[in-house]
N, C-alpha and C positions, 0 to 999 in steps of 0.2 A: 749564418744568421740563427741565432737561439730566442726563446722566448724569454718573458723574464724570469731571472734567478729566484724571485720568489714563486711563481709555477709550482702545483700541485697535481698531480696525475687525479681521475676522475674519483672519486669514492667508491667501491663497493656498494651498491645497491642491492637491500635485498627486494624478495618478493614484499607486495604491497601488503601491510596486516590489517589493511581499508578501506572500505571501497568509496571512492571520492565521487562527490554530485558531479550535473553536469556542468555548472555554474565555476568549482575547482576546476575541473579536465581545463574547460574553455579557457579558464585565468591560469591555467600550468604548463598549457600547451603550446603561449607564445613566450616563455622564456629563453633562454638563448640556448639553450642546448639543442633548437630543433631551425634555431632564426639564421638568418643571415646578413643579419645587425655584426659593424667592425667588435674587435674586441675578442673575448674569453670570457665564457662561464662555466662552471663547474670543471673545468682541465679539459675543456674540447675545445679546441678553436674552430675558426667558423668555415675551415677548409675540411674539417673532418666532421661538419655537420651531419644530421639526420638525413635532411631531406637533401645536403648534394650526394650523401651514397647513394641512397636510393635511384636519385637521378642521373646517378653512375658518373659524378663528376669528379670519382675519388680512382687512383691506383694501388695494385694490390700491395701489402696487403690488406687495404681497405674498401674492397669493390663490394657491391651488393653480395657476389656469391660466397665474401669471407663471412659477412655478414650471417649468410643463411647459414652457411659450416660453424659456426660458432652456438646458433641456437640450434642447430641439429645436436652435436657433439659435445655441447661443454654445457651448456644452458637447459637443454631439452623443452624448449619454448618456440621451434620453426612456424606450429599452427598458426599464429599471432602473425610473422612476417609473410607467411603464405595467403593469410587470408586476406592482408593488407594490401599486395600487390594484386590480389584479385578485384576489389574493389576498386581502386585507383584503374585498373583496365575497364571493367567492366561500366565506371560512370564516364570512362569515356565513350566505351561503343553505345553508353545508353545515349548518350549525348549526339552521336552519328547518326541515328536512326532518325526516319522521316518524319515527321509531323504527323500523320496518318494514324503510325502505330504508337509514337509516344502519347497522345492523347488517350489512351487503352490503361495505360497506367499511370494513375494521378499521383499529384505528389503527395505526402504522406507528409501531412502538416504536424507542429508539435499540440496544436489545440485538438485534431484527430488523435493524437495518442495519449492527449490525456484523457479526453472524453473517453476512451478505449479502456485506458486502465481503471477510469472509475467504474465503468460499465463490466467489467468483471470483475472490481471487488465487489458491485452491488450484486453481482448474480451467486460469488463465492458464498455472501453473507446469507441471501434467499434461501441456498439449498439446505445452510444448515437448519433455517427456522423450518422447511418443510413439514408439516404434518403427517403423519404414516397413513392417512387416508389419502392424502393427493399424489404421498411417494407411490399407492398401490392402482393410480387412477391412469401412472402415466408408465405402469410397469410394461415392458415390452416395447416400447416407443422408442424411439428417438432424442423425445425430449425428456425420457428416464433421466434421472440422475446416476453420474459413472454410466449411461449407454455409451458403445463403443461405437466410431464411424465405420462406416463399409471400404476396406481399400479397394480401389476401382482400379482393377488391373488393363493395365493396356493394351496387351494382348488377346484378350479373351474375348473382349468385345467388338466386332468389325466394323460400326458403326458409330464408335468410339473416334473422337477428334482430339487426337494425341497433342500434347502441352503444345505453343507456339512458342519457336525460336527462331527468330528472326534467319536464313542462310544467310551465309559467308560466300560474301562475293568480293574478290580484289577490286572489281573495278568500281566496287562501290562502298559496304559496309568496310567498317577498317576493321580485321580479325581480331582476336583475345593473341595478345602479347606471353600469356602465359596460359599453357596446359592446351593447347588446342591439339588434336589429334593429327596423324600424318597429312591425312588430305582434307585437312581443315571442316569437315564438315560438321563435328562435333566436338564435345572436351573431352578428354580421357578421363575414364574412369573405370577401375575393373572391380569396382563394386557394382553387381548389377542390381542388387534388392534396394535399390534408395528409395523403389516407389514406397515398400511398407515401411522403410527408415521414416522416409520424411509423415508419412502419412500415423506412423506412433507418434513422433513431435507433435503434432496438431493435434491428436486425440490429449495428449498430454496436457495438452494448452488450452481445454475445455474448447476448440472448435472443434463444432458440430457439421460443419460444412466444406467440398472442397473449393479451395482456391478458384477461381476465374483462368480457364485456359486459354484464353484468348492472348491474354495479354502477352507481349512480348519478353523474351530469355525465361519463358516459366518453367520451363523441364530444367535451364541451368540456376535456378534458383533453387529447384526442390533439390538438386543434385549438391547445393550449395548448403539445406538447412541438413540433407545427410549427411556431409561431410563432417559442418563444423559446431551444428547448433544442437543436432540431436543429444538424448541423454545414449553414451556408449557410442558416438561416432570415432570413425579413424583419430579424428585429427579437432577435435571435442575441442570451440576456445571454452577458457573457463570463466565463464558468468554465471551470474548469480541466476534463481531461481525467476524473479521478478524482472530481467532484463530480457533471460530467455524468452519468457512469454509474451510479452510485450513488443517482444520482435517477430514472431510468432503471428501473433495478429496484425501487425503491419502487410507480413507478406502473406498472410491470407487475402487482403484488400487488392494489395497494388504490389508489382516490382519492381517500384521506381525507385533509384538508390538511395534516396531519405527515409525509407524504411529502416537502412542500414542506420542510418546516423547514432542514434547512443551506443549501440554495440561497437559502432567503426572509432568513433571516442573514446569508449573503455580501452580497447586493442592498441590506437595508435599512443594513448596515455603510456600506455604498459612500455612500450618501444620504443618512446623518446627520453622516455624518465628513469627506464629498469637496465633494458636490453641493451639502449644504445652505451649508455654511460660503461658500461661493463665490457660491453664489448672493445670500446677504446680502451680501456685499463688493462686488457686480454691482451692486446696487441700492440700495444708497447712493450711486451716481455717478448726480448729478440731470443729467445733461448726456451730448450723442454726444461721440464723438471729436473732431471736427472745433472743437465749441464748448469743449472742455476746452483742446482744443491752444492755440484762440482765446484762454481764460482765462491760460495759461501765459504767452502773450507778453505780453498785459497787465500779467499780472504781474512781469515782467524790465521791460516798461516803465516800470512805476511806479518800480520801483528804480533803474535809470538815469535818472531824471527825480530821483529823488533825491539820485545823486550829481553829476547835473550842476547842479543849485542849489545845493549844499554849496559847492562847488569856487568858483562867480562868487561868492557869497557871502566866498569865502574870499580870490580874486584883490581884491577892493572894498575900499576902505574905511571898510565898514559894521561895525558893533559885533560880538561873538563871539555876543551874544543873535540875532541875527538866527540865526543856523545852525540858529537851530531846525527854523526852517522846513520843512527836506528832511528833516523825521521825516515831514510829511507823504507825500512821495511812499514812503520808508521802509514805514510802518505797512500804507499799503492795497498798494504790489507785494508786499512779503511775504507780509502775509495771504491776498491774491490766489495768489499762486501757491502756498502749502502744501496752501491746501483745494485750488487745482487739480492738484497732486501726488496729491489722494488721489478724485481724481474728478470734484467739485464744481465748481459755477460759482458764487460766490458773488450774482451777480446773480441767477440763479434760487432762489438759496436766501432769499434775501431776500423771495423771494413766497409761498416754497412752495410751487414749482413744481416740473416736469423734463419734457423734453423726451419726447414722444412716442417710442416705439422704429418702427423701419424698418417692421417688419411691424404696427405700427399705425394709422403711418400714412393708409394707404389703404385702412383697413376699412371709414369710414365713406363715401369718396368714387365705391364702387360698387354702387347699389344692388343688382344681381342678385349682388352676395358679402355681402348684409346680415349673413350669418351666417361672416362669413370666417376668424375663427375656429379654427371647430369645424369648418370645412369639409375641412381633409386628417385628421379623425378620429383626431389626437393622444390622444383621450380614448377610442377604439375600442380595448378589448384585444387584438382581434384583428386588427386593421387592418393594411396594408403597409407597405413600411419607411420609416424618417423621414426620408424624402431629401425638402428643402425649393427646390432649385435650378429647379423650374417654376413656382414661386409667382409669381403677378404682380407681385410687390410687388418683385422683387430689382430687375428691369429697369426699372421706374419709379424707383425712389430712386437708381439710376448714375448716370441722367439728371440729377437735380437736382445744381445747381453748388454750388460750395461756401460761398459766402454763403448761397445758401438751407439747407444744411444746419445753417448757425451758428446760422441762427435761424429752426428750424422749430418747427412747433407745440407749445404746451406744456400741461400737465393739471395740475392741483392736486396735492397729494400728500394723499393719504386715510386710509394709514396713521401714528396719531399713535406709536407707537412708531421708525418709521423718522424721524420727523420732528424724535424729541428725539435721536435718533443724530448727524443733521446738525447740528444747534442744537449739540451737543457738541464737533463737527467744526471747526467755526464759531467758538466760544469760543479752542479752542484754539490756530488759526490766529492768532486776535486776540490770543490772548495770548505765542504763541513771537515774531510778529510785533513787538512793544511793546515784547519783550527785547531783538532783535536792534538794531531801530532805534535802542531807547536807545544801547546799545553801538556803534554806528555815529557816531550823532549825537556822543556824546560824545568821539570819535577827532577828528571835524572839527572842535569845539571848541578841542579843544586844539591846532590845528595856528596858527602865528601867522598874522595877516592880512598879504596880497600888498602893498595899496595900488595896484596898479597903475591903479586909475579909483574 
């Protein structure tokens, strides 16, 4: 089963050169690239969706974790998918939690956040009308203008009632799905300075106050604004000035997860619209570079192989039927090289196969990395930043030449929707192919015979 021959694989999407309302997001984000409405739009079909990877309804190589290996290694964009699965865990456990303590953190309405934003543009505007007498009245204060907050270390003070997070109990709260530490008791994180991280964000963001510790997941919230929201964090998402602090003052209020919402908008915009499309375009190329390049010349071969049998054909004194012949070289360099224009190798498509990716490679050929993976904690929400350049994997695959590259290992292809994309791929090569060569062949035809042997 193929799709139809007119099928166009996804476009290349680049980075966004705009930042779109939320009114856009909302009206962009039920198109079909993320729906699961019948049909096709933009070259995904509705089995290689957004949200059934995510919801892990896809096989490899289409699973969530090709997904993460893709913005880790080719995209350099994982923060956005990391922050995203944290979110989606984390409004569930917020969702888990008792009546008692959800009531602690209210919901974080959009008529609150505008009232917010206008409330510090009016205070932005006040400081600059300031008078250099009331600048010198509130000098040393708090309510100076640029005074800095006090970080309240937690340590130092024993009397000190450290953030509330809710424990982790199986038989009751349902754990964080992602990043949670061995014996569940907290996230991982081996960044231990997030108190002053998070607590420069908020100085940043003109509050003058700390947060409410009462409230519930607060330590993994400020663990959260170090992470992704600070200026200079690991794993920094990129928003604007205006979005950051606006989130900022949300989760100074409350950490209920509507605080998230415009930020979570921008993110999952970026994902359905950038990352995802690309990433399906990524993975229909059943072949590395090197074996695609390999297929291209092939391909120019076959066709030169065709025009030079046309030609003796035509210098001979063989009949004008002969010329047929160089449809053959014709039919397979073309087809050869349109699917390799669009990624493919046709020999591997033929098995239904593709080439092992670089950082696959070598997963299986060290046992003390058996779990190699999951081993730089791509899947840790809290984890460091996604720099992949100490991996062992880079410096071994330089090494391999380029014959070996051409023809390194390969893996079945698992997922049958990606499977009937190629098959599609495939058809159509064979069929723009068939056209061209007719039309090729029948130029040489008609050109008179040489006679010269």
């Amino acid at each position: 089963m193929v799709y139809s021959l007119s099928y166009r694989r996804p476009a290349h999407v680049d980075s966004a050169s705009r930042s779109l309302n939320g009114d856009e997001k909302a009206k962009s984000g039920g198109e079909s690239v993320s729906s699961g409405s019948t049909g096709m739009s933009h070259g995904i079909p509705n089995a290689l969706a957004f949200d059934r990877i995510i919801a892990g309804g896809t096989c490899p190589p289409c699973t969530t974790r090709d997904f993460m290996n893709y913005l880790i290694y080719i995209e350099h964009a994982a923060e956005n998918l990391q922050f995203f699965l944290w979110y989606r865990d984390y409004t569930k456990r917020f969702a888990e939690l008792p009546e008692t303590e959800r009531v602690l953190a209210p919901e974080w309405t959009v008529t609150q956040a505008e009232a917010e934003a206008l409330t510090s543009q009016s205070h932005n505007l006040g400081l600059k009308k300031l008078s250099p007498e009331t600048v010198a009245v509130f000098k040393g204060t708090d309510f100076a203008p640029g005074a800095k907050t006090t970080v309240v270390e937690y340590g130092s003070n024993p009397f000190h009632t450290p953030p509330r997070t809710p424990p982790v109990d199986k038989d009751g709260f349902a754990p964080s799905e992602y990043g949670w530490s061995d014996d569940g008791s907290t996230l991982k994180s081996s960044n231990r300075s997030f108190a002053k991280r998070t607590a420069g964000a908020y100085e940043g963001a003109d509050l003058k106050w700390q947060p409410f510790t009462i409230q519930p997941f607060r330590e993994e919230v400020s663990r959260i604004i170090a992470t992704y929201i600070a200026d200079g964090a690991p794993r920094q998402l990129n928003l604007s000035s205006k979005e950051r602090t606006a989130l900022l003052h949300a989760l100074a209020n409350t950490t209920h997860p509507s605080a998230f919402r415009d930020v979570v908008g921008t993110v999952e915009w970026s994902l359905r619209h950038q990352a995802h499309p690309n990433f399906i375009r990524w993975t229909i190329c059943n072949g590395n570079r090197p074996r695609v390049v390999f297929a291209r010349g092939l391909g120019v071969g076959g066709i030169v192989a065709g025009i030079i049998t046309a030609v003796l054909i035509i210098l001979s004194n063989a009949g004008q039927g002969w010329r047929v012949l160089s449809a053959i070289g014709f039919v397979v360099g073309v087809a050869t090289l349109i699917a390799a224009w669009k990624g493919m190798c046709v020999v591997l498509h033929g098995m239904h196969h593709r080439h092992l990716r670089p950082w696959e490679l070598f997963a299986e050929d060290d046992d003390a990395s058996s779990s190699y993976e999951m081993k730089k904690g791509s899947f840790d929400s809290l984890g460091s930043c996604n720099s992949y350049e100490d991996e062992p994997w880079i410096a071994k695959y330089e090494k391999r030449n380029i014959i070996r590259k051409v023809f390194d290992r390969e893996v079945w292809i698992q997922e049958p929707a990606l499977r009937q994309i190629q098959d599609t791929i495939f058809l159509q090569a064979i069929g723009s192919a068939i056209v061209i060569s007719a039309v090729a062949v029948g130029i040489f035809v008609a050109i008179p015979k040489g006679g010269f042997y």
